[in-house]
C-alpha positions in Angstrom: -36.2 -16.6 -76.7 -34.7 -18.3 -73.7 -33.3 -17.5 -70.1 -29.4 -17.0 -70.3 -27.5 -18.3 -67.2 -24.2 -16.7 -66.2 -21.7 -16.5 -63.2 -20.5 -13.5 -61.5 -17.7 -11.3 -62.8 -15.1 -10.7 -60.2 -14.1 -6.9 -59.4 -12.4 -5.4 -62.6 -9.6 -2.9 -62.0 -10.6 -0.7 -64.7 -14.4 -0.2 -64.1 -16.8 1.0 -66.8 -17.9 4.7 -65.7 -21.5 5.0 -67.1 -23.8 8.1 -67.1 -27.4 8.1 -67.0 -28.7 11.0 -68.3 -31.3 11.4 -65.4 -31.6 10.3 -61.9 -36.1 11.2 -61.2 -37.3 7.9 -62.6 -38.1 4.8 -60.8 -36.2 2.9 -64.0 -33.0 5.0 -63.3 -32.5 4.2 -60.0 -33.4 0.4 -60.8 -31.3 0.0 -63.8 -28.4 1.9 -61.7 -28.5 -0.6 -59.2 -28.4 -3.5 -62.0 -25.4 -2.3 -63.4 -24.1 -2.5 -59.9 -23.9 -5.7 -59.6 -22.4 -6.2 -62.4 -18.9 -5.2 -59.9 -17.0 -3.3 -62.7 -19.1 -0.5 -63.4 -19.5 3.5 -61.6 -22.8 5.1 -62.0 -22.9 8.9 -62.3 -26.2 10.7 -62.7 -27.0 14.1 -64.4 -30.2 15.6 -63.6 -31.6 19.5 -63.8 -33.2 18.3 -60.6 -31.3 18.8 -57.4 -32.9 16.6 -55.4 -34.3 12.9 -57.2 -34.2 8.9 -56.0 -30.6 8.3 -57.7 -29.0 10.9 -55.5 -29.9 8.9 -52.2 -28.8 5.4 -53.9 -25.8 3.4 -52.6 -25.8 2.1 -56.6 -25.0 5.6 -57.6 -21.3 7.4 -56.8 -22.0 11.1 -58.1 -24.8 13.1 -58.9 -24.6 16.6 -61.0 -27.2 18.9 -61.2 -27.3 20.2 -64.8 -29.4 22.7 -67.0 -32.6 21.6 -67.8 -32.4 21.2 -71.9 -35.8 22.2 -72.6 -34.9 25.8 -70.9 -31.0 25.9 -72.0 -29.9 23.2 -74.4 -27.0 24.6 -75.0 -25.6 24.7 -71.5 -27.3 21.1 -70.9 -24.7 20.0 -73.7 -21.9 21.8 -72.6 -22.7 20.3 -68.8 -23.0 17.1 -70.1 -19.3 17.4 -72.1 -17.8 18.7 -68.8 -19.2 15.3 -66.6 -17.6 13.2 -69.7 -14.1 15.1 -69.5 -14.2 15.2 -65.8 -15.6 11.7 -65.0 -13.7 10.0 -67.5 -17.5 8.6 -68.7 -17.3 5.2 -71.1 -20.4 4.9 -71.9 -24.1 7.1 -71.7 -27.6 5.9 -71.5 -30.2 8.0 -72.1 -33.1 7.2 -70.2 -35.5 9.7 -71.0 -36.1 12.5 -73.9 -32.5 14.1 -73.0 -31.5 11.3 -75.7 -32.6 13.8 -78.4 -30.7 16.3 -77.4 -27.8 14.6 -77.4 -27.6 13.0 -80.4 -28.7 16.5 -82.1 -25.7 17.6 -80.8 -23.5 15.9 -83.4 -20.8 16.5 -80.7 -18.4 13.3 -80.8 -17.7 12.9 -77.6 -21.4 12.9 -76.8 -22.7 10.2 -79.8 -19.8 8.2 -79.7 -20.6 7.1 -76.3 -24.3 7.7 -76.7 -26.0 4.0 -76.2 -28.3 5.3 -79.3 -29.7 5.3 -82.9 -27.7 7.9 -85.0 -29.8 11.2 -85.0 -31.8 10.5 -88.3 -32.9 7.1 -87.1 -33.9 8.2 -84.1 -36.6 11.0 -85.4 -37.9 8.3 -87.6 -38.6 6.4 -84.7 -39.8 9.0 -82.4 -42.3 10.5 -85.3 -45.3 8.5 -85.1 -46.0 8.8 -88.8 -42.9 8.4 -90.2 -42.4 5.2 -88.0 -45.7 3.8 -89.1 -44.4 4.4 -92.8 -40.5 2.8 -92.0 -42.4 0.0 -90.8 -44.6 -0.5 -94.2 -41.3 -0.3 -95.9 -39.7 -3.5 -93.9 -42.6 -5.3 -94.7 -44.1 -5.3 -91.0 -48.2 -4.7 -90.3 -49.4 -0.8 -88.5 -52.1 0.3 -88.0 -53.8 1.9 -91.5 -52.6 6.1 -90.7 -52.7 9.5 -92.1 -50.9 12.8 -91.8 -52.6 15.9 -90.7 -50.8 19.2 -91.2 -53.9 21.2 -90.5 -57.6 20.9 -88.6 -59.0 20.8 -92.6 -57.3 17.6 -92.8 -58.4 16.1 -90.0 -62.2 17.2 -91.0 -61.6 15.4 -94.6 -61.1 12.0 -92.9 -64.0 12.6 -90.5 -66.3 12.7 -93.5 -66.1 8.8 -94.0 -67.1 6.4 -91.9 -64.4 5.0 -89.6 -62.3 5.9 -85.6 -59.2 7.4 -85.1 -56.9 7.7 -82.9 -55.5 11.6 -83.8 -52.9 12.8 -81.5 -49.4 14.8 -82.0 -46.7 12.7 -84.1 -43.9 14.2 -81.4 -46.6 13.2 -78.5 -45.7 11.1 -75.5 -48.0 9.1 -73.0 -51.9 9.6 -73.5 -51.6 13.3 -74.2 -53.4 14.9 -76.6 -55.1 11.8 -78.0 -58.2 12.1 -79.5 -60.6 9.3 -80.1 -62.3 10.7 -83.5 -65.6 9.5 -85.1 -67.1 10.2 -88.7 -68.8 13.8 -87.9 -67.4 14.3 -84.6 -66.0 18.0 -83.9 -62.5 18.6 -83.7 -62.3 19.5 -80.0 -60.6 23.6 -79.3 -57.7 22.2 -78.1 -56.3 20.0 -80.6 -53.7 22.1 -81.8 -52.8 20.4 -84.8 -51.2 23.1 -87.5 -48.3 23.7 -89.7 -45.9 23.6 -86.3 -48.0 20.8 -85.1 -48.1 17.9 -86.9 -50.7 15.0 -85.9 -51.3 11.4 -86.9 -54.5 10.2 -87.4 -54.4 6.2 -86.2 -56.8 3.5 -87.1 -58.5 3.2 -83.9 -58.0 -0.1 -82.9 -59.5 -1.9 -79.2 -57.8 -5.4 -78.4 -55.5 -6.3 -75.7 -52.4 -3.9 -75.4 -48.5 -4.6 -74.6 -45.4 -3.1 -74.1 -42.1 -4.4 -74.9 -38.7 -3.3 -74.4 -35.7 -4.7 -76.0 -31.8 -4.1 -76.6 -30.4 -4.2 -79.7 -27.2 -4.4 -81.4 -25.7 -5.3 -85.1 -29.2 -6.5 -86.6 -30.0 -8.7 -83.3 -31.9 -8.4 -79.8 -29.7 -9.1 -76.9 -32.4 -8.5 -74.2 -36.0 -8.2 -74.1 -39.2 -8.3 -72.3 -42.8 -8.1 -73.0 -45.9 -7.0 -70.0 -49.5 -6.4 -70.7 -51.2 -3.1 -69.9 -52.8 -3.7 -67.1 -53.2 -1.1 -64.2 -52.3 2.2 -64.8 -52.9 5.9 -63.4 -53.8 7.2 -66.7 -54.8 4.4 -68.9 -51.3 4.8 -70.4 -48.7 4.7 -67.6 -48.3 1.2 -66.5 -47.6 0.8 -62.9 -47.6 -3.1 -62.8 -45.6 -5.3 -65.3 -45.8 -8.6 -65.4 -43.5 -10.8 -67.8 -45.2 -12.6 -70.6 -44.1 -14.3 -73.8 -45.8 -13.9 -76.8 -44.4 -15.0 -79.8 -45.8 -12.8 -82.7 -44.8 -9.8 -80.5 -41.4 -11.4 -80.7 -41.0 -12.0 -84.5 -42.0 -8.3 -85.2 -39.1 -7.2 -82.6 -36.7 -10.0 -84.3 -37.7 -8.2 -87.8 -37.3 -4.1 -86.2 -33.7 -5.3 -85.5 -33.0 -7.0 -88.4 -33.6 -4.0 -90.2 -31.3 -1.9 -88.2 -28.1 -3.4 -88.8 -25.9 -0.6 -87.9 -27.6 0.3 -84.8 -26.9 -0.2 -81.0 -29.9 0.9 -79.1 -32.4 0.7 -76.0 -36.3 0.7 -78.3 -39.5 0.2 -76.8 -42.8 -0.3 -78.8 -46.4 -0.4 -77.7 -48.5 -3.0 -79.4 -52.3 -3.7 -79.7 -53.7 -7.2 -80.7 -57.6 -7.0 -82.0 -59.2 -10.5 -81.6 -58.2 -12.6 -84.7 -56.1 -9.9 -86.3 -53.0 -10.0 -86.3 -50.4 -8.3 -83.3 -49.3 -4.7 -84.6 -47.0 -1.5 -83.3 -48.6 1.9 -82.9 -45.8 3.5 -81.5 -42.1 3.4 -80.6 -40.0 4.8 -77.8 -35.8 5.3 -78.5 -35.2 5.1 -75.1 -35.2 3.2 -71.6 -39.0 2.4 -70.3 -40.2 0.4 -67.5 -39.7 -2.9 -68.8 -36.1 -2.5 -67.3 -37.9 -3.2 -63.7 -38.8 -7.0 -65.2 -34.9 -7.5 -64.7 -34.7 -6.3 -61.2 -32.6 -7.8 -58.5 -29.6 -9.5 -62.0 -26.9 -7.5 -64.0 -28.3 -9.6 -66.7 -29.5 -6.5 -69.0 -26.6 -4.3 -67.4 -24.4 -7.0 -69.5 -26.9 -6.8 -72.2 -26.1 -2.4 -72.3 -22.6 -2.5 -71.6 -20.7 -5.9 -73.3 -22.9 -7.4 -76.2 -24.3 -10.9 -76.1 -22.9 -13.3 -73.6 -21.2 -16.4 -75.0 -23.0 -19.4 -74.8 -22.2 -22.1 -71.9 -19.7 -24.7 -72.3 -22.1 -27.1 -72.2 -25.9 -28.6 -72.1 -25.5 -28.8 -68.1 -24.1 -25.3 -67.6 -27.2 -23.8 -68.2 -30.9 -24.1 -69.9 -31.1 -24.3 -73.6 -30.1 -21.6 -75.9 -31.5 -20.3 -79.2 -31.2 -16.5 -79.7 -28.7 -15.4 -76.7 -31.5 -13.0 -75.5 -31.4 -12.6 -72.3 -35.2 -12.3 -71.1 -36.6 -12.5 -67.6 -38.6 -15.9 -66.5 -42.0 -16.0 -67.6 -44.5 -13.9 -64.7 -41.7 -12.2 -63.2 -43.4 -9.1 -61.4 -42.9 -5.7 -60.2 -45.1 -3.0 -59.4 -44.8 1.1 -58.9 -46.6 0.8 -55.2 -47.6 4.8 -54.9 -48.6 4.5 -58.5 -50.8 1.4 -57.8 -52.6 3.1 -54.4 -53.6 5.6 -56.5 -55.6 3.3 -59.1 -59.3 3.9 -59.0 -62.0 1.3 -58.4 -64.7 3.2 -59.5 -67.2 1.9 -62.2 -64.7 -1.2 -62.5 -66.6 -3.4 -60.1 -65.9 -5.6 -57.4 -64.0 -8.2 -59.6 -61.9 -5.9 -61.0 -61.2 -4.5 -57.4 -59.5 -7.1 -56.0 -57.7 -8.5 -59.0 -55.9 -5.5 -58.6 -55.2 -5.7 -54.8 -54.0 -9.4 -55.6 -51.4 -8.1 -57.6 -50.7 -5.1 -55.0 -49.7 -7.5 -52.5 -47.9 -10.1 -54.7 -45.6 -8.1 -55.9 -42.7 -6.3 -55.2 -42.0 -2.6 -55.2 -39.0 -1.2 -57.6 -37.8 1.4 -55.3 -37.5 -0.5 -52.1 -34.5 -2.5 -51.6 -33.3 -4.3 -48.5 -29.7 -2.9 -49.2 -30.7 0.4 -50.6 -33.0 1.9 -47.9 -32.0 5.6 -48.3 -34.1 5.9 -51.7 -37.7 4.4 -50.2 -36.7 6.4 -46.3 -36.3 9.9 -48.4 -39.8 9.3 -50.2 -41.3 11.7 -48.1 -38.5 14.3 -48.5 -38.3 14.0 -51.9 -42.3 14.3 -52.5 -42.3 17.8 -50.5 -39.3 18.9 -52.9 -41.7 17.7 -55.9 -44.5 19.4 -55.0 -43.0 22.6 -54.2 -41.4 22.2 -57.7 -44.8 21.8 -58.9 -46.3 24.8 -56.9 -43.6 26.9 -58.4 -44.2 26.1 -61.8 -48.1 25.8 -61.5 -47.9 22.3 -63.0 -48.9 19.0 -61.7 -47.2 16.3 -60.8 -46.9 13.9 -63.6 -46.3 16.8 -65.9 -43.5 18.4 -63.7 -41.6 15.1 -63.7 -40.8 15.4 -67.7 -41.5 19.0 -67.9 -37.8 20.0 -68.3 -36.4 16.6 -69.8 -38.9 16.7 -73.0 -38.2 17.4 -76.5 -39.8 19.8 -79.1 -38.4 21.0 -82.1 -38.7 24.6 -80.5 -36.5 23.8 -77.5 -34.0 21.7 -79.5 -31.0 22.6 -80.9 -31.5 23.2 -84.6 -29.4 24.9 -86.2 -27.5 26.4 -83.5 -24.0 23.9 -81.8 -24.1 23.5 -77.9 -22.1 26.9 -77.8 -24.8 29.0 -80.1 -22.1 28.8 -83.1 -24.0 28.3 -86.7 -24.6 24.6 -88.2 -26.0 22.8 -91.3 -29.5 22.8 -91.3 -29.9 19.5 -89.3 -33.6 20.8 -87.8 -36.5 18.5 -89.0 -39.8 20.2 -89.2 -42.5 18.7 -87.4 -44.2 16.2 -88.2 -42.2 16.6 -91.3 -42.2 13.3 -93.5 -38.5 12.1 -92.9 -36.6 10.8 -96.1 -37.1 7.1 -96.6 -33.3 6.2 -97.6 -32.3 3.3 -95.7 -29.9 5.1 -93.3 -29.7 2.0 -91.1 -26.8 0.6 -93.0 -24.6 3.6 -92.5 -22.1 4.1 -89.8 -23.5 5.0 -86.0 -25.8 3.2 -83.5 -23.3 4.1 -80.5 -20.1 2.2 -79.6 -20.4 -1.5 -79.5 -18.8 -2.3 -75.9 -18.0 -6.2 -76.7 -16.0 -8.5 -74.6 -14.1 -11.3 -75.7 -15.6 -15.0 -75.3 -13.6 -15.6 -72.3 -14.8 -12.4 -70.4 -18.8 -13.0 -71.3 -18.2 -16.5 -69.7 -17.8 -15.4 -66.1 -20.0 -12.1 -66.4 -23.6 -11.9 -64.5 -25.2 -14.3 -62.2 -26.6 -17.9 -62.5 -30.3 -18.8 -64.2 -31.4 -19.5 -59.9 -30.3 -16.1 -58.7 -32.2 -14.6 -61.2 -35.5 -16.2 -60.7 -34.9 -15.6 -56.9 -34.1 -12.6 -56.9 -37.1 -11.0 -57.2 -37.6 -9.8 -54.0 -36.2 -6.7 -54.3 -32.9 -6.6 -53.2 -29.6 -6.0 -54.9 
């Protein structure tokens, strides 16, 4: 995959008005103020929160305060329909679990502009199981995994000798992940039922990455790849780190191929043992952090909002091309600075200690920006709001951040539209085993916003401003 280089649009007349479907999130504010520069798009954000990091952005022009769809999803679609009729919205990312609710929906003015897999793609993806099983039937290596609909299920397969990784197949993050051995006791709180679906994962230790990637029409238009390194709860990274690894690119090459019809932001976590071969445990529909490794270029702005660039005139415009992906230059960095002062040293030793404050202080925060102060100055502020959001609610504060945005299958829509009228039974049981017809071919994936030739030319910045540009400003 190589480095595309571009030149800068000029000003279009007719921006594209684009809707990110929260504005909390580190990644929203930085991927708002990449499609900035892009010079012919409006931001609008919609967030049950009244007060987040987007609302305080220069990058952003409007904020709304919607319902929060895990309390109301009904009125969170109905809000959502109103911002698109109002603001005349082109396009929506999602950039959290809201994206299930919306493409539940089924409403056309939602999924038409939805930057997403069609709804039955997307639950195969999400599901844990039933993505480990899509993947067997592409051909591509998981992790060997089993479905538990009930605690006896999960005592038969501690019978034999072997570790597992047994955690919800709707989970998210490190919760609810049990590290299982033959005749271990299922701990009280694993909850795993009828309602509750779990997957129980070949526990695997090796070296752990994340990659993000846009895709569209069978091929990956962007991507990026970081190892796990530091995190706050040995799941949430808080420093990335571009990398290239091929293997991990092939297997992203294939996921695409094998989704012809869709148009989509997908996100998969990857563990490589020592002389196995690389392989996906998990998948995320949906914007993640690997969206700060293009901070400071519109280059995956123009990725979401236009297709694949066209490639330069010729061999001196730009570095060579192969795949007309655009990824970011090899040890780019960028680092979630409250979320690496709170890493702890203990029982990691000296060495460890300061490899970590090395890359504290060589690398540059996502939320502080030279031309964007207001987001960084209202830190304080906005920490008082969160925490009396927290007090309120009696949760803490990573949990309070998604608390409202997740997903269930008992906060969803199911059978019920936006406006509590009857539907087709479009629910899918937890942890259910979806149908394994190749839906990828059919219609759907979200609308295809494509330039022609002559526009890609003179859209995004040059190869230099990309590689120096990662100071932080925008």
């Amino acid at each position: 995959m190589s480095c595309l280089g571009l030149s800068r649009r000029s000003p279009n007349p007719s921006p594209l008005r684009i809707l990110l479907t929260n504005g909390r999130f580190p990644v929203s504010l930085d991927l708002a103020r990449q499609l900035r520069l892009l010079s012919h798009t409006i931001v609008i954000v919609a967030d049950p929160m009244h007060y987040h990091v987007c609302k305080f952005s220069r990058s952003t022009k409007k904020s709304y305060q919607v319902p929060a769809p895990r309390v109301d999803a009904g009125g969170y679609i109905q809000s959502i329909l109103s911002i698109i009729r109002e603001e005349k919205i082109d396009l929506i990312i999602p950039m959290h679990e809201e994206i299930f609710y919306l493409a539940e929906s089924r409403e056309p003015e939602i999924v038409n502009r939805l930057f997403a897999p069609p709804w039955e793609i997307l639950l195969r993806l999400h599901n844990k199981f039933s993505f480990a099983e899509w993947l067997r039937s592409v051909g591509l290596l998981t992790p060997v995994s089993h479905l538990c609909r009930s605690r006896a299920d999960v005592e038969r397969l501690l019978q034999a000798p072997g570790e597992w990784a047994v955690k919800p197949v709707f989970g998210r993050a490190a919760r609810n992940v049990y590290h299982l051995r033959q005749g271990d006791k299922i701990p009280d709180s694993c909850d795993v039922g009828e309602g509750n679906h779990y997957i129980a994962q070949q526990w695997l230790t090796g070296q752990r990455y994340c990659s993000y990637m846009v895709i569209r029409a069978g091929r990956v238009q962007a991507f990026c790849l970081y190892p796990v390194q530091d995190t706050i709860d040995g799941s949430s990274c808080v420093y990335f780190r571009s990398i290239a690894h091929p293997a991990v690119e092939e297997y992203c090459t294939r996921i695409a191929a094998a989704l012809p019809g869709v148009g989509a932001q997908l996100a998969f976590d990857f563990i490589e043992v020592p002389g196995q071969p690389v392989v996906a445990i998990e998948c995320n529909p949906r914007a993640t952090s690997g969206i700060h490794l293009f901070s400071g270029t519109p280059l995956l702005a123009q990725a979401l909002v236009s297709g694949p660039p066209a490639p330069p005139p010729s061999a001196e415009a730009a570095p060579a091309y192969t795949t007309f992906t655009v990824v970011p230059p090899l040890g780019a960095k960028r680092q979630l600075a409250p979320g690496m002062l709170m890493w702890q040293k203990s029982e990691r030793g000296v060495k460890a200690y300061l490899e970590h404050m090395g890359r504290l202080m060589g690398s540059k925060d996502v939320v502080f920006s030279k031309s964007d102060l207001l987001p960084s100055l209202m830190q304080p502020f906005l920490l008082t709001s969160y925490y009396e959001i927290c007090r309120e609610r009696k949760l803490g504060l990573p949990e309070m951040f998604q608390w409202d945005l997740v997903w269930m299958v008992e906060t969803s829509l199911g059978t019920k539209g936006p406006g509590g009228e009857e539907r087709g039974n479009e629910g899918v049981a937890i942890g259910e085993k979806l149908e394994k017809r190749r839906s990828e071919d059919s219609e759907g994936g979200g609308p295809c916003w494509m330039c022609t030739p002559e526009d890609r030319r003179d859209s995004g910045v040059v190869r230099e401003q990309f590689e120096d540009s990662q100071d932080g400003s925008v």
